[in-house]
N, C-alpha and C positions, 0 to 999 in steps of 0.2 A: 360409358364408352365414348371416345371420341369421334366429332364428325371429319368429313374430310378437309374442309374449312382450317381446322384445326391443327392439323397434322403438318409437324415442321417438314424442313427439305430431309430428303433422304438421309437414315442415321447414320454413322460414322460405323466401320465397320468393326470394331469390337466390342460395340453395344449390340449387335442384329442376333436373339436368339436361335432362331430359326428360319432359314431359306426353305421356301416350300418351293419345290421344283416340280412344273408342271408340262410335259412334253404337249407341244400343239401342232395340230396339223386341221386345218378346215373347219374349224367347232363348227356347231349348228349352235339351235338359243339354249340348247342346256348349259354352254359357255357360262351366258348370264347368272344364272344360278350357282356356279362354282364363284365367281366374282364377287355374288351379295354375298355368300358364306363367309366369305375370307373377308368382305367389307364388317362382318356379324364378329369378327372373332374378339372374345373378351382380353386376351393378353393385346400390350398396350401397341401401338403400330410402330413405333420407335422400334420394338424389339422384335419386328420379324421382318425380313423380306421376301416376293414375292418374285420366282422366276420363271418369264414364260417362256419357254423352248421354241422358239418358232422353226416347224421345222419343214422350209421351204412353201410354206401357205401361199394361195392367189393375193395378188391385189388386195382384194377386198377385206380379206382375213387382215392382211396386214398395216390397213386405213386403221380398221377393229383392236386390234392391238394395241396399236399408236393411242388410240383415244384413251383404252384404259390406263396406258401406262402415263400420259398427259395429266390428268385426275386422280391419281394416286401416286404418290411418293414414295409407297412402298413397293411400287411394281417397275419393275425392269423387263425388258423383251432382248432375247437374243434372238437375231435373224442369222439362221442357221440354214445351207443347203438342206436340198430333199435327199435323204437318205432313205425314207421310206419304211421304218420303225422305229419306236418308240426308246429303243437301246442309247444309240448316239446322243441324242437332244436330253436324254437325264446325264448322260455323263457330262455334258457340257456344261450341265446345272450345276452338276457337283466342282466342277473342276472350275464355277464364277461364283458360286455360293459364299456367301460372307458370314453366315450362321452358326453358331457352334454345332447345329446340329441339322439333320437336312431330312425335308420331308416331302416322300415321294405324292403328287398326287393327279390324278388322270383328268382330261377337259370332260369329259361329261359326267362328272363323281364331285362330291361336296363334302365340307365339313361341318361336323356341328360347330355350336358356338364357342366352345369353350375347349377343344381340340386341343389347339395347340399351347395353349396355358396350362392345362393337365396332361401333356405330354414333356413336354418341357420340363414342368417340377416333376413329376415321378422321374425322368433320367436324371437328372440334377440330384434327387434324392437318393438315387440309387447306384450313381455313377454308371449308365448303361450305354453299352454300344450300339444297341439296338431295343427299339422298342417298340413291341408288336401292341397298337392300339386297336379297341375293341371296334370292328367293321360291321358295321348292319346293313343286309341285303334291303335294299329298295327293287322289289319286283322280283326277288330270287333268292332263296333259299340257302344258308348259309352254316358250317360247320357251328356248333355251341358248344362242347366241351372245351375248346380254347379259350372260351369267356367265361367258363361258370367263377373264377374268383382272379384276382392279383396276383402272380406272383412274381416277385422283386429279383429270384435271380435263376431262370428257365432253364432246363437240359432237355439237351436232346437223347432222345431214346428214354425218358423219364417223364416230359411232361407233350402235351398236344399241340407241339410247336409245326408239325408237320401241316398238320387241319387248313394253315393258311398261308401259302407260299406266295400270295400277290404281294408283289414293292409296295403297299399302301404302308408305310412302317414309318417310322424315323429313327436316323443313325446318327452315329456323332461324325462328323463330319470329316476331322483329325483321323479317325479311324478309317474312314472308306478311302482316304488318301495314301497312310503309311502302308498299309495291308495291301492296295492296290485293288481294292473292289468294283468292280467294272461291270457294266451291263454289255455284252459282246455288241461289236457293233453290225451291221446289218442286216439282214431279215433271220434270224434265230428265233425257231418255235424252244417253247420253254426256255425262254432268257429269265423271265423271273425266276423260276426255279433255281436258273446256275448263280446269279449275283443273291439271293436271299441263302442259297444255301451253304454259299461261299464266307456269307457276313457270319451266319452261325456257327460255321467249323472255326471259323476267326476269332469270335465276340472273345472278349472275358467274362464279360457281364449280358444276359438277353433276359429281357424286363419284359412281362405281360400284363397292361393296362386291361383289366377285360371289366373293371368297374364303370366305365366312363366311357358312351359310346363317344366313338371320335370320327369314322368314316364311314360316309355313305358311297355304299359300292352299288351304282344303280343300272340296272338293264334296260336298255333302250331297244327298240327295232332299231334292228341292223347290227345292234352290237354283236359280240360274240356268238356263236351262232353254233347248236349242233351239228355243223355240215359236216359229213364224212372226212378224214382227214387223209392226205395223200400218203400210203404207207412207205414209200419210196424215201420220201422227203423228209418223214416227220421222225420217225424210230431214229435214226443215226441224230437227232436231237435228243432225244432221249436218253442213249446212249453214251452222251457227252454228261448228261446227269449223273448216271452211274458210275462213271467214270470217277467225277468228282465227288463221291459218296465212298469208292475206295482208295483214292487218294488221301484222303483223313482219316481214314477207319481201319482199323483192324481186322480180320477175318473174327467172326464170332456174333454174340448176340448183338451188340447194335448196331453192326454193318447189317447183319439178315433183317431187323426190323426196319432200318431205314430204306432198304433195297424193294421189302412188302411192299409200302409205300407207293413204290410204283407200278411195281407186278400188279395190286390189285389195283389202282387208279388209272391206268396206259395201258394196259392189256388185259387183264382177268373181265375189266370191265365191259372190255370191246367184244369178246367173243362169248360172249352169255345171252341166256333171255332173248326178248324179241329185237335186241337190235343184232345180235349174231343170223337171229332166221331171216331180217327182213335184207340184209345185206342180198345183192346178186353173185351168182355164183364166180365172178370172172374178180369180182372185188372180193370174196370171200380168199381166194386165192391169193391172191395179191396178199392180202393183210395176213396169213397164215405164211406164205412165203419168207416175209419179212420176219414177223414177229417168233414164230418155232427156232430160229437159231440164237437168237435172243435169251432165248428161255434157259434153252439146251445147255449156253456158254453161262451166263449169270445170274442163276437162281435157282439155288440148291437145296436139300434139305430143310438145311437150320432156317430159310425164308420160307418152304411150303406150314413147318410147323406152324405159325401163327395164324394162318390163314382160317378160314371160315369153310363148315365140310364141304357146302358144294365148290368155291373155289380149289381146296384141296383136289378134288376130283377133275376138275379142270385144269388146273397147271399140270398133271400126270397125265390126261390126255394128249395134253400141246409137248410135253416134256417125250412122247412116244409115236408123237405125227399121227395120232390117231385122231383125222378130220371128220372123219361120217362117225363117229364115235362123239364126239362134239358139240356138231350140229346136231346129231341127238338127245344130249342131254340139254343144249340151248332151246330145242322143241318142248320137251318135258317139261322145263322152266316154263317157258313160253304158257303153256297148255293150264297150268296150275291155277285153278280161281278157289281165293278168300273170299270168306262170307262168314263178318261177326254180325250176329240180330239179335236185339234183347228179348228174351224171355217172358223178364218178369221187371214191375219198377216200383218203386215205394219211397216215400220219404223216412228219414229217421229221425228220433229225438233232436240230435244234435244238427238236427237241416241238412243234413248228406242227401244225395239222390241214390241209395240202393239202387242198384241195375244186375239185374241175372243176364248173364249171357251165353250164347252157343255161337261156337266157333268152331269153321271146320275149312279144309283144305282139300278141295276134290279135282278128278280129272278124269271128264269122261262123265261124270257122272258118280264118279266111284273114289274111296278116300286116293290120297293123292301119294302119302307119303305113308308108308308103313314101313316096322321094324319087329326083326325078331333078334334076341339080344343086342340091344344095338346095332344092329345092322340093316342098311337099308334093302328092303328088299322088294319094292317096286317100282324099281330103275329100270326102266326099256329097252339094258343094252348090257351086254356082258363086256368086263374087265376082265379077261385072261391076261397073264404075263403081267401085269399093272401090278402095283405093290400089293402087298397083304396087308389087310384091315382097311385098304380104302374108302370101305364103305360103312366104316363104322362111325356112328357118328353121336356115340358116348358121350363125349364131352357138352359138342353142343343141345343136347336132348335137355341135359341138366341145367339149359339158361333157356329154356320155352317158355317164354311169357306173353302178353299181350298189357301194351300200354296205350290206357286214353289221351288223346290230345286234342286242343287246339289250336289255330289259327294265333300267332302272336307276331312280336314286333317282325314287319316288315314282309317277307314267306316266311319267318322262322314260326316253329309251334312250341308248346308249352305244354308240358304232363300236367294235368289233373288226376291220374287213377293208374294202375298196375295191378296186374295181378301176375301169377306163374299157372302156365299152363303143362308142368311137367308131369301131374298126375290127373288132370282133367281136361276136358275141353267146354266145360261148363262153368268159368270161376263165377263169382260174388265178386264188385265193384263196390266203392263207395264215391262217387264226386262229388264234391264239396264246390258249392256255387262260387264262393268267398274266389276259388283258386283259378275257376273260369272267369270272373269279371273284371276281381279288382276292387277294392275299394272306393276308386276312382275311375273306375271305368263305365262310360258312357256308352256303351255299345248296345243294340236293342238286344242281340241274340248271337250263339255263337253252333256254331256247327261242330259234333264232336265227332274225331276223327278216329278208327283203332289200327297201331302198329302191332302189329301182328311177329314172334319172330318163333320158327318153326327148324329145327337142325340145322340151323346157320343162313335159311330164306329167311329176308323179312317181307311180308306183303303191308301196304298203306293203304286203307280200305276204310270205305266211311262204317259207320255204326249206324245200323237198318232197325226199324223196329215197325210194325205195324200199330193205325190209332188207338184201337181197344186196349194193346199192352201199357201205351201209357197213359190211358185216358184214368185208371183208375188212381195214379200217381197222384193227383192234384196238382194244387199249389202249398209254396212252402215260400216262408220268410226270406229274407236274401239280408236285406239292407233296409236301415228302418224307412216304413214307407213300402216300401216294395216288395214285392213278392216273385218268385219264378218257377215256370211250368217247362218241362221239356214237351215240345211238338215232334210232329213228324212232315217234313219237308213233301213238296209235291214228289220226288224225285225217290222216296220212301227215307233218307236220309234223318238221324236226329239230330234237334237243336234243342240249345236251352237257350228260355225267351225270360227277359223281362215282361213283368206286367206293373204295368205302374199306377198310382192311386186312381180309384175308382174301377181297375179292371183290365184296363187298357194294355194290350200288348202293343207296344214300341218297334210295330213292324209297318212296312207299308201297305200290309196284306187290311190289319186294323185299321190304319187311318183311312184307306179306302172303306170300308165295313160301316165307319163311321160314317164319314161323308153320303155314302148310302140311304144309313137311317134317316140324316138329318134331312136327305131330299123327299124322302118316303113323309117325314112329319109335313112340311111344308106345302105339300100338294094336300 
């Protein structure tokens, strides 16, 4: 890679692969880190340029800028008024961009190294208008079925293009001009949504890179924030979403899939579980106000079908104004505690950790969820008038499983175990060390977590087990040289531990234990 020393005057513009356009307002020093990334990047500096949106920064931001752009050749600064989000200063990008292709990226967000050289060739290879690169959450939790593989030419209503609606993308540049693809300008909630979803009903070609992590989407204090959101303001945003979902769509299946989307992300979400009970009553209002006529006008049928049973049972409450109706089945939810505890643990031939488990869902002290043919029948509230079979919940009974995970790249988790819990609540596990570690992974120990999913609840609940259950487990081979023991955490929690030659667990719990001994010999 070349150093900056090295780097001619800025390229000529129809060599510049890619304009990465960066809106700025005030960074703080996570700035710096988006800067070394883009200094890190393996495709050559001749072939991309760097746009920083300046939009309206103090002084001092604007000394800051000046210096980076002084010292690289590939970085340009527009100084743009305060407009006061991030909408204008990308289009400005797009509209001085010299790139064949443009790539959205935020001041406190980074790229790996090799980003923009494997974004680059995959649209190149695949001729794409867009291309959703693989994002990894830094401090925050992020969809995975959009990543499980490549695929070179994406549909909507087909593949999990929905999971990631942030501008962190690259578009072919040509495209976001003839099409007219815009980010609205001035304070607009959900502007990604309308220009990402706008480039999709446009694309020819939409390419998912999910081999190749490319961006890091990272959570800062102060960033984005679950504050309550003003219902006044924000729904007729939304609305404007929906809007442009029937604009390109037909009445039928993938207008009602693509519509779920937001039924259960922008509302079905808001008015459940303990964030529907902890709301105050005057806000409760408010956001029932709003959102009930919503419902009533654009979301029908063919959108409740796909829904999840208690969401089902929620949109026919909101769809009949039945509010105390509501807030009681959000109490219910609320009330509901998981509790998976191993039984029983044992090693097996082929190094698996056997684990027996019980799993159970109670309220009150009493099972939570009971059904007589399929039907739920210890719901706290009668549905008169409400449709027929509402409470059946057939379909989801027959996906009751319970999956082990944990802790992987970034907040994302990683299955190790599954079982189906349709005819018991007591399965047989098998976790295989190999799929918690790694071959290459250096980690002392990992915490296993269990997703629990129960008529369309899922609960995320650690895996409990007391010391005697697993004390008889031993130890068992891992990786040559090493061996590993699952513990149980102060907190009753399971983990599985390395123990490394001579005995040692690779925690700080041992090297303090050590340290101990050593001071006990020495006196």
């Amino acid at each position: 890679m070349s150093t900056e020393s090295e780097v001619p005057q800025s390229p000529p513009a129809e060599s510049v692969r890619v304009s990465v356009v960066v809106p700025v307002f005030n960074p703080d020093e996570a700035f710096d880190e988006l800067i070394a990334s883009l200094d890190r990047q393996t495709l050559a500096r001749t072939d991309f340029e760097v746009l920083l949106c300046d939009d309206g920064s103090d002084e001092k931001t604007r000394e800051r800028l000046a210096k980076v752009e002084s010292t690289r050749s590939y970085v340009r600064v527009l100084y743009l008024p305060h407009s006061g989000w991030p909408g204008t200063p990308r289009n400005e990008g797009v509209a001085a961009a010299r790139g064949r292709y443009v790539q959205f990226v935020d001041q406190d967000d980074w790229l790996f190294e090799s980003a923009l050289e494997s974004l680059c060739d995959y649209a190149d290879e695949h001729g794409s208008d867009v291309v959703v690169g693989k994002e990894v959450g830094i401090g925050r939790p992020l969809p995975r079925r959009i990543y499980r593989r490549d695929v070179p030419n994406a549909r909507l209503g087909e593949d999990p293009l929905l999971e990631m609606l942030t501008p962190h993308k690259m578009f072919r540049t040509a495209f976001l001009r003839e099409k007219g693809v815009r980010f609205p300008d001035g304070k607009v909630r959900l502007e990604d949504h309308l220009f990402v979803m706008r480039a999709y009903f446009e694309a020819r070609t939409i390419s998912i890179l999910g081999s190749v992590p490319c961006y890091a989407w990272v959570k800062r204090a102060g960033s984005a924030s679950s504050a309550r959101i003003d219902p006044e303001s924000y729904f007729p945003h939304l609305e404007a979403v929906l809007d442009l979902v029937e604009q390109y769509t037909e009445p039928g299946r993938l207008r009602d899939g693509l519509l779920r989307h937001w039924f259960r992300g922008k509302i079905l979400k808001r008015v459940s579980g303990k964030r529907m009970v902890a709301y105050p009553a005057e806000y409760r209002e408010r956001l029932l106000d709003t959102v009930i006529p919503i419902v009533q006008r654009r979301f029908g049928p063919g959108v409740d079908a796909g829904l999840a049973f208690p969401q089902r049972i929620a949109a026919a409450l909101l769809r009949a104004d039945r509010r105390d109706d509501l807030v009681a089945l959000a109490r219910f939810e609320k009330e509901m505690e998981c509790r998976v505890a191993v039984t029983s643990a044992s090693w097996t031939r082929g190094g698996g950790l056997k684990l027996g488990l019980h799993v159970e869902i109670t309220r009150d002290g009493r099972e939570a969820l009971t059904f007589s043919d399929g039907a739920l029948t210890s719901l706290p509230l009668t549905l008169d008038g409400l449709p027929a079979r509402l409470l059946d919940a057939g379909r989801e009974l027959t996906n009751d499983g319970i999956e082990l995970v944990v802790s992987g790249e970034g907040d994302s988790v990683r299955q190790v175990s599954r079982a189906s819990l349709r005819k018991r609540r007591t399965p047989t596990v098998a976790v295989d060390p190999l799929r918690v570690f790694g071959p290459d992974d250096e980690s002392r120990g990992a915490r296993i977590l269990a997703k629990v999913r129960r008529a369309g609840w899922t609960f995320d609940v650690p895996l409990t087990a007391d010391a005697a259950t697993l004390a008889g487990a031993g130890r068992s081979p891992l990786l040559a040289g090493r061996t590993c023991t699952p513990v149980v955490t102060q907190d009753g929690a399971v983990e599985l531990r390395r123990v490394w030659p001579g005995g040692r667990l690779k925690d700080a719990a041992g090297r303090a234990a050590r340290r101990l001994r050593s001071g006990l010999r020495k006196r």
